[in-house]
N, C-alpha and C positions, 0 to 999 in steps of 0.2 A: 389067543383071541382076546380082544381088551373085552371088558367088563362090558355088562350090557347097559349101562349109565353112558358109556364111552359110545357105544354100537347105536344108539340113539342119537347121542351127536351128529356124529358119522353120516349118520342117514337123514337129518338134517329133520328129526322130529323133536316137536318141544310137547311135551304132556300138557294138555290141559286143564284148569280145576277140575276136580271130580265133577263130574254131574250129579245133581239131585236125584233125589229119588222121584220117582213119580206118582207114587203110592205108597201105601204102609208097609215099608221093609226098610232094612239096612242096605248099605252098597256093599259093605263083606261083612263076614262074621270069619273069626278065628279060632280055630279047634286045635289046641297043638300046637303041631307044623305044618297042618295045613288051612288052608285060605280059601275059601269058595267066595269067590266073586257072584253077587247077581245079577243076571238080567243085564246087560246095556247095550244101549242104543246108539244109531248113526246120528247124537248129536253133536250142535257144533253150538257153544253159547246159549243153550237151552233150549234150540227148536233142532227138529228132526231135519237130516238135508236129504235125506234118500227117503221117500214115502211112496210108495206104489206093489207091486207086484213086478216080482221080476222073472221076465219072460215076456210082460205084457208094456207094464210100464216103465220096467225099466231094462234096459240089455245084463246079457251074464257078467261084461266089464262092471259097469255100473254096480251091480251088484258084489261084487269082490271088491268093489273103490269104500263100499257101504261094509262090506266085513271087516276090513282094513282100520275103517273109523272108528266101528265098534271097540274095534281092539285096540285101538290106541286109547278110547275112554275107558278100557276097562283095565289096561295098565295105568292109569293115572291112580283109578278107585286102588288098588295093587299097592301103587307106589305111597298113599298117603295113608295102607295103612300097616305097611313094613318098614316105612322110610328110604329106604332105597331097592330100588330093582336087583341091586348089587347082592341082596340077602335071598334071592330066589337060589332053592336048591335043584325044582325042576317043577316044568308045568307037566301036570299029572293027567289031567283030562279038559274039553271044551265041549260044548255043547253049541250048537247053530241051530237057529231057527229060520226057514228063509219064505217070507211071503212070497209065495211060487201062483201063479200062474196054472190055472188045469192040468196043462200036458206039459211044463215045465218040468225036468228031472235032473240039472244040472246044480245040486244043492253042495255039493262037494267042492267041485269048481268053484261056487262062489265061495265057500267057507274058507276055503282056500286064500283070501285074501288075509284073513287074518293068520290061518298055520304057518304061512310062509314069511311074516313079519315075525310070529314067536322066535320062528330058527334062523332069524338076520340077527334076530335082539339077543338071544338065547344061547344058541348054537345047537350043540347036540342035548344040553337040558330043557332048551324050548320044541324037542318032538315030544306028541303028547298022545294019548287016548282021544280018539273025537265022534262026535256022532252030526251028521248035519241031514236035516230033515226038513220036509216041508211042511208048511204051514197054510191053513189058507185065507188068514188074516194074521196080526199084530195090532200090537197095543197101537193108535196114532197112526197106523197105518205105515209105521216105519217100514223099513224091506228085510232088514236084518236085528236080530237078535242074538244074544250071546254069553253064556257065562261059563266061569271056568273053577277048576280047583288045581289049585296051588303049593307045591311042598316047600315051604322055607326054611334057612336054618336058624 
């Protein structure tokens, strides 16, 4: 399998700058060999592009298009601060948040946009521990939420 640097290519994603924080934290902190990413959002250039409720205001696609983003800003937070993807030894665990909608219960499904990018990027070291939950708000009103931990070598 090429490297997950390569498998990026591939797929035709470019990382972009980390995103800031939004509040008083770090984007990771480093324990070891492992990496906890925090918290990141569906943005793009500094503003949120998925804001609503999904179920309500936004469809379960929509939603999984928003965990996907997520993940891709929080393999950037990942990559700037391992230096390459190339050093992941395996993602460990993720955590989703999904502003859901009342009777909305499809939180899996959306999280889903991002698990399934870890195991395109990853392979069998991007399957992970996950929990996806609902929410019934978010910081900004984003739709999705996300962080992860990380075992690097």
């Amino acid at each position: 399998m090429p490297s997950p640097e390569e498998r990026l290519k591939e797929l035709g994603i470019e990382l972009p700058k980390p995103p800031k924080p939004l509040a008083a934290y770090v984007p990771a902190v480093r324990a070891g060999d492992l990496v906890f990413i925090s918290g990141q959002a569906p943005m793009r250039d500094g503003k949120p592009v998925y804001t609503g409720r999904v179920g309500a205001d936004l469809t379960l696609e929509e939603g999984y298009e928003a965990a996907r983003l997520v993940m891709i800003n929080a393999l950037a937070v990942l990559k700037e601060e391992i230096g390459s993807l190339d050093n992941v030894e395996r993602i460990v665990k993720v955590l989703g948040w999904v502003n859901s909608a009342p009777d909305f219960t499809q939180q899996p499904q959306v999280i889903n946009g991002a698990s399934e990018l870890l195991e395109q990027v990853f392979g069998e070291r991007g399957r992970h521990a996950r929990s996806a939950v609902s929410a019934h708000t978010l910081p900004f009103n984003i739709a999705v939420e996300i962080e992860m931990i990380v075992q690097v070598k």
